[in-house]
C-alpha positions as CSV (number, residue, x, y, z in Angstrom):
1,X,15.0,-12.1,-34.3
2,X,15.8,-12.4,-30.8
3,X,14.1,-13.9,-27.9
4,X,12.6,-11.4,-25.6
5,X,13.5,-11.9,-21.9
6,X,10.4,-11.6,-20.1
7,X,10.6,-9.9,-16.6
8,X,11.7,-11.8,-13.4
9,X,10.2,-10.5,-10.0
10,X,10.7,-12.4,-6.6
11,X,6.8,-12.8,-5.4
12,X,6.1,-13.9,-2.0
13,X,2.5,-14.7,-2.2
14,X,-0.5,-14.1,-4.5
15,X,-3.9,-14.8,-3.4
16,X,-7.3,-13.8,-3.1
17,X,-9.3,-11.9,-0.4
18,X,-11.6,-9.0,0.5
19,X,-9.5,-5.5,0.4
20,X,-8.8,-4.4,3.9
21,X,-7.9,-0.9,3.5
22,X,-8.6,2.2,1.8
23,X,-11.9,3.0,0.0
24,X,-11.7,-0.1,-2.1
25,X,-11.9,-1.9,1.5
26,X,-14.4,-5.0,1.4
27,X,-14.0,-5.7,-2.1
28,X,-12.9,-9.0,-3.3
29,X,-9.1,-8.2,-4.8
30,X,-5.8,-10.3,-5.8
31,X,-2.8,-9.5,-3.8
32,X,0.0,-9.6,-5.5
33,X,3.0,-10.0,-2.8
34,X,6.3,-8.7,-3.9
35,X,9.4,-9.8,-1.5
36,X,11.9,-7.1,-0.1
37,X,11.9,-3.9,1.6
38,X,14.5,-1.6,2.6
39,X,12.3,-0.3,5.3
40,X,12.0,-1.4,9.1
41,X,9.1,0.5,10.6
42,X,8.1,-0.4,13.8
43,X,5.0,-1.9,13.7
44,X,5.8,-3.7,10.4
45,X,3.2,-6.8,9.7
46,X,5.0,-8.5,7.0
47,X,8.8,-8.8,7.6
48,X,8.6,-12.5,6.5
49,X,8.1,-10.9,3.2
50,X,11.7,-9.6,3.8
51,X,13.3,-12.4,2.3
52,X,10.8,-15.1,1.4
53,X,9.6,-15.8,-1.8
54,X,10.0,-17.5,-5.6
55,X,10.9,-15.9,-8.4
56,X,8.8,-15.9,-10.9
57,X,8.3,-15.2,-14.9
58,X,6.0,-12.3,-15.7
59,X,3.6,-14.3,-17.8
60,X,3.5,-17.3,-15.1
61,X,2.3,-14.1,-12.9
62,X,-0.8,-12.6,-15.1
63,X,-1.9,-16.1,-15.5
64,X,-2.2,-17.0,-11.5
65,X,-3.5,-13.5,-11.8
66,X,-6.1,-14.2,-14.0
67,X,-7.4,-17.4,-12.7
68,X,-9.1,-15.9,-9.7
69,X,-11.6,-14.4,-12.1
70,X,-11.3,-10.7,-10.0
71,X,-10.5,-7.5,-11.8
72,X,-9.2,-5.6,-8.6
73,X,-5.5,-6.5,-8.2
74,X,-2.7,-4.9,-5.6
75,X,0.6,-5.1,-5.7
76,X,2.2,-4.7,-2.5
77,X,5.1,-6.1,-0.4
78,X,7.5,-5.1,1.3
79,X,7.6,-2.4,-1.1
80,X,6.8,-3.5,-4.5
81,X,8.6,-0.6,-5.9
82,X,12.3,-2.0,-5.5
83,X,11.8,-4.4,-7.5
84,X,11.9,-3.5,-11.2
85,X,9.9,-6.1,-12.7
86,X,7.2,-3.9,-11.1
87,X,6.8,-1.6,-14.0
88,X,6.1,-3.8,-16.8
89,X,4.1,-5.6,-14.3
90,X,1.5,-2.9,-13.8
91,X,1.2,-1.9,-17.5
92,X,1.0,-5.5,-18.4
93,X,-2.2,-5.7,-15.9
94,X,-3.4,-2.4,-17.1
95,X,-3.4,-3.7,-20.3
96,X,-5.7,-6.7,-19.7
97,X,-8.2,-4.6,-18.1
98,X,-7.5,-4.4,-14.3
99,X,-7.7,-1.9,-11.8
100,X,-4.6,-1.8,-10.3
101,X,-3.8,-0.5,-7.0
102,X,-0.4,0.1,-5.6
103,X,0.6,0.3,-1.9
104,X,4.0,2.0,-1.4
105,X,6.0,3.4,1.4
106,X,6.1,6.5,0.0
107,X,10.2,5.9,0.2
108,X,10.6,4.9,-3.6
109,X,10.1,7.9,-6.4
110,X,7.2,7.6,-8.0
111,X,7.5,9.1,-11.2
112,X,8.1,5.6,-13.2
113,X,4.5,4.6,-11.9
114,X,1.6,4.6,-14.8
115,X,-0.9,7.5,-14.0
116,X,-3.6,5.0,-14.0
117,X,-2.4,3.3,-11.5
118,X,-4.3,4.1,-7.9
119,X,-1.3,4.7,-5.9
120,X,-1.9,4.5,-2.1
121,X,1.1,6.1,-0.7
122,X,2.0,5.9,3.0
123,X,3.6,9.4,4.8
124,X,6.0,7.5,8.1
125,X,5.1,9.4,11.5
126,X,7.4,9.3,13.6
127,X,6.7,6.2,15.7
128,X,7.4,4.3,12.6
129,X,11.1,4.8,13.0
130,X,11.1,5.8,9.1
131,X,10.0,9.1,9.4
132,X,13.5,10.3,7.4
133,X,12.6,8.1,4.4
134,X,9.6,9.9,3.1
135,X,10.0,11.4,-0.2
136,X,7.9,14.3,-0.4
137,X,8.3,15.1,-3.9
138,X,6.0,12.1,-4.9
139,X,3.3,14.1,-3.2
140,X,3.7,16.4,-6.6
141,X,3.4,12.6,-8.5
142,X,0.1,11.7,-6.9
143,X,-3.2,12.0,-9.3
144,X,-5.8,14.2,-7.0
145,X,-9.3,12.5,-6.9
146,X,-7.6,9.2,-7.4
147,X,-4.4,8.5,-5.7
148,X,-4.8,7.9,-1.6
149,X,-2.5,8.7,1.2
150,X,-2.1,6.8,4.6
151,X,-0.7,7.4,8.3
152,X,-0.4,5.2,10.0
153,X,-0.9,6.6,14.1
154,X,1.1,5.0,16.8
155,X,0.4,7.5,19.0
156,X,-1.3,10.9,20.2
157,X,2.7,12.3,19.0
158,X,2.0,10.3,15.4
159,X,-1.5,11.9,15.3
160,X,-0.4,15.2,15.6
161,X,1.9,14.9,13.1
162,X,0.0,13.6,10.4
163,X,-2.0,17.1,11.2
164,X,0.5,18.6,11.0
165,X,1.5,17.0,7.2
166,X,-2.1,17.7,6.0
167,X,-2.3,21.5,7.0
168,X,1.2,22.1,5.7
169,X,1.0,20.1,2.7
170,X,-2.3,21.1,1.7
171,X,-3.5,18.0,0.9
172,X,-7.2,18.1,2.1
173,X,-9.6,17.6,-0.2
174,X,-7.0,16.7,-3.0
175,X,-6.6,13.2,-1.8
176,X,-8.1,10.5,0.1
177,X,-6.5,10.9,3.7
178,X,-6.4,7.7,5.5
179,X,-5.7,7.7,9.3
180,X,-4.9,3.8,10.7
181,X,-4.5,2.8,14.3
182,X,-1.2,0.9,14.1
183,X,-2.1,-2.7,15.3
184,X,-1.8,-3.4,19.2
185,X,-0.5,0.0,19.2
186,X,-2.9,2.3,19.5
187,X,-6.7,1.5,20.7
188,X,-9.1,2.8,17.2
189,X,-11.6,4.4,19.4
190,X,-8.9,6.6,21.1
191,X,-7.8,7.5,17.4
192,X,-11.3,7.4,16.2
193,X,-12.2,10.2,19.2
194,X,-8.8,12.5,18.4
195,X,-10.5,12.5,14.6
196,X,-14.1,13.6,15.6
197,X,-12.7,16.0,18.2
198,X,-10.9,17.8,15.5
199,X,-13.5,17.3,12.8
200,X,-10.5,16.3,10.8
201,X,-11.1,15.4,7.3
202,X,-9.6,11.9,6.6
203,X,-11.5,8.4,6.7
204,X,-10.6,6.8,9.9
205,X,-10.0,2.7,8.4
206,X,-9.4,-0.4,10.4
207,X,-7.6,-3.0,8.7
208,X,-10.5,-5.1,8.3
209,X,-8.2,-8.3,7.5
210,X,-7.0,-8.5,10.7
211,X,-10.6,-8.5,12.4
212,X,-11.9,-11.7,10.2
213,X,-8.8,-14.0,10.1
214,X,-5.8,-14.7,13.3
215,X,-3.0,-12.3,12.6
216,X,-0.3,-15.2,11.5
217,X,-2.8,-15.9,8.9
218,X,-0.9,-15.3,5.5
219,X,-2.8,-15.1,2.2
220,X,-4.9,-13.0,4.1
C-alpha cells in the first residue's frame, strides 16, 4: 500500500498567549500562524507574515500543538484560508478534541470550512482599502449563535458603514457583531461613544494583546 503524503502548510509562528479578541478574549489559546495573504488592508498588523515562515508537516504541527497543554487553538495568518493544508488541519484538531477558532478575511469562500469550526469572519469597511474583496455569500455559510463577525472602524465613514452592513444584512442578533478601533487609527472612546449613542448592538473589543505586550512583539 502506498505511503500517505501528509499535508504541507507554510506556518509562520505558533505560540501560546491569552486571546485578544472576540468573546473567547482573555483566554489562554494557541495561535496557529499561517504565512500569506492576498490582502493589503490598510491598517494591516502582520505583513511580516506575508512571506515569512517554515513549512511544515501536519503531524510536526498537532504535536507543537499539543505540547502547550491548551485546548483553545486559532488558526490565523495572513489568511489561513489560502493555504490548503488548512482543511485537514482543522478536522485533524477537531478530531483530538479542540475548540478551534478560525479568523478569516471574509475574502476566501467558506463553504470547505467544518461547521464546528467558530469562524470569526471579518466584513472590510472601506478605510481598509479591501472593501471589494468581501464575499458576502459566506454570510449564508456562517453558523448563527456560534460563528462571529468583525469590523474593523477606521473612521466615523467606516462606522457608518458597518451600520449600514448590519441593518441591511440583518445580522443582529444572529451573530456576534464585533466593532474594533483600528490601532492608532481611531481613538476607542470616540468608537466606544458612536456605539452607546446609537445603542447599537455589537460588543465594542479592544485588542487586548496590544495593551499588555510592545506592538513589534511577535508570538504575542
Amino acid at each position: 500500500m502506498a505511503a500517505t503524503t501528509q499535508p504541507i502548510l507554510k506556518i509562520n509562528e505558533i505560540y501560546l498567549s491569552l486571546q485578544g479578541e472576540s468573546t473567547y478574549a482573555g483566554l489562554p489559546c494557541v495561535f496557529v500562524r499561517l504565512t500569506g495573504c492576498s490582502l493589503r488592508c490598510s491598517w494591516c498588523d502582520t505583513a511580516y507574515a506575508f512571506h515569512e515562515g517554515e513549512e511544515q508537516g501536519l503531524e510536526k504541527i498537532l504535536e507543537r500543538v499539543g505540547s502547550f497543554g491548551v485546548k483553545l487553538v486559532e488558526l490565523t495568518g495572513g489568511e489561513p484560508l489560502e493555504q490548503e493544508g488548512a482543511y485537514p488541519l482543522m478536522e485533524a484538531l477537531l478530531k483530538k478534541g479542540y475548540r478551534v477558532l478560525l479568523e478569516t478575511s471574509g475574502a476566501v469562500d467558506l463553504s470547505r470550512v467544518p461547521r464546528e469550526v467558530v469562524k470569526i469572519m471579518d466584513i472590510k469597511c472601506p478605510g481598509s482599502a479591501e472593501e471589494s474583496r468581501n464575499l458576502w455569500g459566506n454570510l449564508e455559510l456562517l453558523v448563527p449563535g456560534q460563528d462571529e463577525i468583525k469590523f474593523v472602524i477606521a473612521d466615523h465613514f467606516d462606522y457608518g458603514y458597518a451600520k449600514k452592513v448590519i441593518h441591511d444584512k440583518q445580522l443582529a442578533g444572529k451573530f456576534t457583531l464585533l466593532f474594533s478601533a483600528a490601532h492608532e487609527n481611531l481613538r476607542p472612546s470616540d468608537l466606544a461613544e458612536w456605539i452607546t449613542a446609537d445603542r447599537l448592538p455589537v460588543r465594542m473589543q479592544l485588542q487586548m494583546h496590544k495593551y499588555i505586550w510592545p506592538d513589534d512583539t511577535k508570538g504575542r
